[in-house]
N, C-alpha and C positions, 0 to 999 in steps of 0.2 A: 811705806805707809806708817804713818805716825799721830799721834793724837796731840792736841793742845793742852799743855799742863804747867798754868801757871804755877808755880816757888811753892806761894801757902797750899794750892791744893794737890800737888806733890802728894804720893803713900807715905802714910806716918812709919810703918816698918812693914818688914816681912813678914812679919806672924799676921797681919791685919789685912793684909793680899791673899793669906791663905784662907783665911776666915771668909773670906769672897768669894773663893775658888769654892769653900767648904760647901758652904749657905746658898750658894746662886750656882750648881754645875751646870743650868740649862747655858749654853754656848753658842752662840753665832759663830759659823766658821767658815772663813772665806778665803780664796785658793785662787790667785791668780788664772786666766784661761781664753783661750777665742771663742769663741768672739768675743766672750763676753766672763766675769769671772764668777768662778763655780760657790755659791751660799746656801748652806747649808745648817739649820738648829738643830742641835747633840746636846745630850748630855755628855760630858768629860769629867774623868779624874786624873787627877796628878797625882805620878808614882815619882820614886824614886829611880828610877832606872835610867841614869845616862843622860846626858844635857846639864848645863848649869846651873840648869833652874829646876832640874825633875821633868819628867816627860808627862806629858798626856797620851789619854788612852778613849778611845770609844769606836764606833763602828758605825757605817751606812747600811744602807739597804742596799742588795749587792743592782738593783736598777736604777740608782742614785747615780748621775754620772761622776759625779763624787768620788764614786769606788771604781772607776773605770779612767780614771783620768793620771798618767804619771803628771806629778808634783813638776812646773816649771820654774818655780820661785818659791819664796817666803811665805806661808801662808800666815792665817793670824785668827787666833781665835778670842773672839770678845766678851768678857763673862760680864752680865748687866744685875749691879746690886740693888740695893735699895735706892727710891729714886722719888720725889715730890715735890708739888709746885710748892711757891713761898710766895705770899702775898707781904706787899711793902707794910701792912696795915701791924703785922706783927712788931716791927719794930720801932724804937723808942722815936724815931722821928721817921714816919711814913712819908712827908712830903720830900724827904732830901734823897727818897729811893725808889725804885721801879722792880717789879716781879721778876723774881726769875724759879731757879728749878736745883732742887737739890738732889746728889747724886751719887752712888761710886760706882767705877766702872774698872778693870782691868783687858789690858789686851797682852794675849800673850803670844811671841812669836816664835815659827821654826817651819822645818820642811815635815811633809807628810810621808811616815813611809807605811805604803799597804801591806796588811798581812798575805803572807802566798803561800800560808798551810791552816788548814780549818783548826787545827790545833791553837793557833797566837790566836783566831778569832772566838775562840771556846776557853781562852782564858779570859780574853778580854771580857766576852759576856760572864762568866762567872764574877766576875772582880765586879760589877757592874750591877749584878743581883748581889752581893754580899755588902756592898753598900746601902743599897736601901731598902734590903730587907732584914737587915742583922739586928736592927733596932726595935723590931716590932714587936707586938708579942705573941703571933703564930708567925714569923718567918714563912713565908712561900719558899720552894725551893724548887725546883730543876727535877720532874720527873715524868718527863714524854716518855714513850718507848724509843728504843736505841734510834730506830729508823725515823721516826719523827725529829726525835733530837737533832739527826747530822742533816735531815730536809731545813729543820730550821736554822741551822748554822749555816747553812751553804746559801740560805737566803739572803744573810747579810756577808759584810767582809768588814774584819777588824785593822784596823790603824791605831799607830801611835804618831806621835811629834815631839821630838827633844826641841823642849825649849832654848831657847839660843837668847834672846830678850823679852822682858816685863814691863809692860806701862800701865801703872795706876794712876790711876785720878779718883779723888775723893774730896769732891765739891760741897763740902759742910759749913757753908757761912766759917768758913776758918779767916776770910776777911772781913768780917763783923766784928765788932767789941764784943768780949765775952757778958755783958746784958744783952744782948742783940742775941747771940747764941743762945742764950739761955730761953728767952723770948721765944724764937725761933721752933726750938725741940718741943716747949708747949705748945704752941698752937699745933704741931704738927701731932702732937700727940695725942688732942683733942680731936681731929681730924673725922676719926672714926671708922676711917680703912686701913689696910692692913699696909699696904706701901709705907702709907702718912706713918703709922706707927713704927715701922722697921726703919724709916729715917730717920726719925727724932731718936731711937734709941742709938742708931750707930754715929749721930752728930755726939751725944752723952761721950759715947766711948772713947770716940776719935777725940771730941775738945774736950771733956773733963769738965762737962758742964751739968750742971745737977739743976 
C-alpha cells in the first residue's frame, strides 16, 4: 500500500513529518483482514522505542475488533495535516488552471504488536494523558480509585507499531511560481476557517513564501 507522491510534493525533511505527527496525532489506522480490512481513528504518538523510524503507541477499545485481531501484514497509519481547496481565480492567470486541493498527509508503516499485560496498556494511557494534559493550566490527572482505575484499563488494550517505513506528501502549490505561492497562502489565509488558515501557514513554512 502506497501513496502517490510526485518529486516536488515529496517531505521537505524530517523535522517537518514530525511537526505532522506532532500537530495532527488524530490517525486513521488500517490493518490488513477478512473479509474485509480492520479501520480504525486513534490518536498515536511516536516514541523512540525501537523501529527506524520510532514506534507509535496508542490503544483500542478492548471490543474494537481491532484489539482482537493478530496482525497479518503491514498495517499503516495515516496522519491527515492541514488540507484546503484552491480556487484557479487566486492565481496570476486563472484561465491557464483548474481547482484543486491543498494538503500534507503522512503514512506511516509497520506491524501491530498488542499489549498482553495491563501494565504496557497503563503506560501507554499515562503517555497519552501527559501529552495533552501537560500543557494546560490545571492538568487533569489520573485519580479513579484503584478498582475503577484497573475496570478502565482492562476496557481498552494498548498497542504499539515499530515503524519500518514513512510517506509524506505535502502538496503546497510547490509546482506553482513562487507569485502563484505567495497568491495562494493569501487567499487561503483570508478564507476565514481554521483548515484555510493552518494551510496557508504551513505552505509559508514549507515554500518560504511571505
Amino acid at each position: 500500500m502506497s501513496v502517490y507522491i510526485p518529486q516536488h510534493f515529496a517531505s521537505p525533511n524530517d523535522a517537518r513529518v514530525a511537526q505532522l505527527l506532532h500537530d495532527y496525532p488524530f490517525a486513521t489506522l488500517v490493518t490488513p483482514g477478512e473479509p474485509e480490512p480492520l479501520v480504525t481513528h486513534v490518536p498515536l504518538l511516536l516514541g523512540a522505542d525501537g523501529g527506524p523510524y520510532g514506534t507509535l503507541f496508542g490503544h483500542f477499545a478492548r471490543a474494537n475488533p481491532h484489539a482482537r485481531s493478530e496482525a497479518t501484514g503491514e498495517s499503516v497509519a495515516i496522519f491527515h495535516g492541514p488540507h484546503a481547496y484552491v480556487t484557479p481565480s487566486w492565481y496570476a492567470d486563472p484561465a491557464a488552471a483548474v481547482p484543486t486541493w491543498n494538503y500534507a498527509v503522512a503514512h506511516l508503516h509497520g506491524v501491530i504488536e498488542l499489549a498482553t499485560d495491563p501494565a504496557e496498556t497503563r503506560a501507554v494511557l499515562d503517555m497519552l494523558v501527559e501529552r495533552f494534559e501537560s500543557d494546560r493550566v490545571a492538568p487533569w490527572q489520573l485519580g479513579l480509585a484503584p478498582d475503577r482505575l484497573a475496570a478502565m484499563v482492562n476496557a481498552i488494550v494498548g498497542f504499539k507499531m515499530r515503524v519500518t517505513r514513512i510517506e509524506a506528501k505535502f502538496k503546497l502549490s510547490q509546482n506553482r511560481s513562487p507569485d502563484d505561492q505567495r497568491r495562494v497562502a493569501a487567499g487561503l489565509a483570508a478564507e476565514g476557517y481554521a483548515e484555510a488558515t493552518a494551510t496557508a501557514e504551513w505552505m509559508r513554512e514549507v515554500n518560504g513564501s511571505k
